[in-house]
C-alpha positions in Angstrom: -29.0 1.3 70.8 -29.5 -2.2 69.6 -32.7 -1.3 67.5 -31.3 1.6 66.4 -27.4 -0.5 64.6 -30.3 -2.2 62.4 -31.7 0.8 60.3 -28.3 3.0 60.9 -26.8 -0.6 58.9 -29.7 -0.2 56.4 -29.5 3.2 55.8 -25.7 2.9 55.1 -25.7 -0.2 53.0 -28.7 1.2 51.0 -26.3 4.7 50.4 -23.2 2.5 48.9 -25.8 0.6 46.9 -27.1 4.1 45.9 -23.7 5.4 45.1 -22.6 2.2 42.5 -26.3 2.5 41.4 -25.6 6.1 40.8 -22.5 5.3 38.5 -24.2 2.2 36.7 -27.4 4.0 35.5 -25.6 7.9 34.7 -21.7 7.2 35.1 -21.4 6.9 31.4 -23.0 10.2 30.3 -19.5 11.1 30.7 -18.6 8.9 28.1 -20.7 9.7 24.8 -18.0 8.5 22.4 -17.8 5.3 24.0 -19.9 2.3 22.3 -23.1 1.5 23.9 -22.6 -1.9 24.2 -19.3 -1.2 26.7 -21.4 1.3 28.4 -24.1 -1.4 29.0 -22.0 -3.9 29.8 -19.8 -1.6 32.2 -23.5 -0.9 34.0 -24.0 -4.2 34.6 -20.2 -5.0 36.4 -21.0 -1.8 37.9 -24.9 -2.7 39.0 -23.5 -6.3 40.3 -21.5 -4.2 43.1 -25.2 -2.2 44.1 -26.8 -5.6 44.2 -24.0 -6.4 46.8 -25.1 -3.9 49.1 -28.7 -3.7 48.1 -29.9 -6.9 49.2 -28.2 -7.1 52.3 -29.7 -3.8 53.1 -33.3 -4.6 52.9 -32.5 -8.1 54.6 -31.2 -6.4 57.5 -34.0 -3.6 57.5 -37.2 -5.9 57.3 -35.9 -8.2 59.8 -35.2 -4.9 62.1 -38.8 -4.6 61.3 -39.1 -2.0 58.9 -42.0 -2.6 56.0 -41.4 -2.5 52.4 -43.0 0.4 51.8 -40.3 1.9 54.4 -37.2 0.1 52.8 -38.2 1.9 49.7 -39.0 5.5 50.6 -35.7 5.3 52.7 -34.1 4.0 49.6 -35.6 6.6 47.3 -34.6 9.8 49.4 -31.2 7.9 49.7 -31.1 8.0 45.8 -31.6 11.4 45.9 -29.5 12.5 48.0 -26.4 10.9 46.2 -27.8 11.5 42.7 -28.2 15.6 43.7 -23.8 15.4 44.9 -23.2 13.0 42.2 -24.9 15.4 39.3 -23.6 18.7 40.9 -19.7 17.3 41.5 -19.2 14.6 38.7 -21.9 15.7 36.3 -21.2 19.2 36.9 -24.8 20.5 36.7 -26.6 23.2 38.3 -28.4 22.2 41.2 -31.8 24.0 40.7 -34.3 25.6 43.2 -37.4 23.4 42.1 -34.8 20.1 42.5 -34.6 21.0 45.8 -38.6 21.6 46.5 -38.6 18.2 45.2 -37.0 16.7 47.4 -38.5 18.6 50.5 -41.6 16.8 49.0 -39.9 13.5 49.4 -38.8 14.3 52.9 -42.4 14.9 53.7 -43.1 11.6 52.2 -41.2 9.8 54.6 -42.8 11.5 57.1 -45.8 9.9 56.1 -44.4 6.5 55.6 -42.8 6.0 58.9 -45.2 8.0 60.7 -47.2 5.9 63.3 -50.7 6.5 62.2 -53.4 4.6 65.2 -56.7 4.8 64.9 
């Protein structure tokens, strides 16, 4: 269990990062009549929270001894995963059958990134 608190820590710091990420880059497409530079500046506050949980989150996971090329594809799918609820329930967009092969296609990537290839 003790190897396994690292990356279950990762992987849940990395999704509230994801989450406030989510809301600081496409949050304000909600907002068209509101002035760019609030929108921007609204990101940023907004991107300062992600940062919070982001950093920790790779911390923890590369001294668990994940690689960065791990940190990110776990991030990535992560990303997806919260941007598909956040553009079906806040956006209210359809969420398409290609979107979803997509992502299958990320889910083999991480296959192939944590995958323990010896020679």
């Amino acid at each position: 269990m003790s190897n396994v608190y690292p990356w279950l820590t990762t992987a849940l710091l990395l999704t509230i990062s994801n989450i406030f990420m989510t809301f600081a880059w496409y949050g304000h497409l909600r907002f068209k009549t509101a002035a760019l530079w609030i929108t921007v500046l609204a990101s940023w506050g907004i991107a300062l929270l992600e940062y919070c949980f982001q950093v920790p989150a790779n911390r923890i996971g590369h001294a668990a001894g994940m690689t960065g090329a791990q940190l990110k594809i776990m991030q990535e799918v992560i990303t997806l995963a919260v941007f598909a609820v956040f553009s079906i329930f806040y956006l209210k967009e359809d969420f398409k059958w290609n979107y979803a092969v997509g992502f299958l296609l990320m889910l083999a990537a991480v296959f192939f990134v944590f995958k323990r290839w010896d020679a």
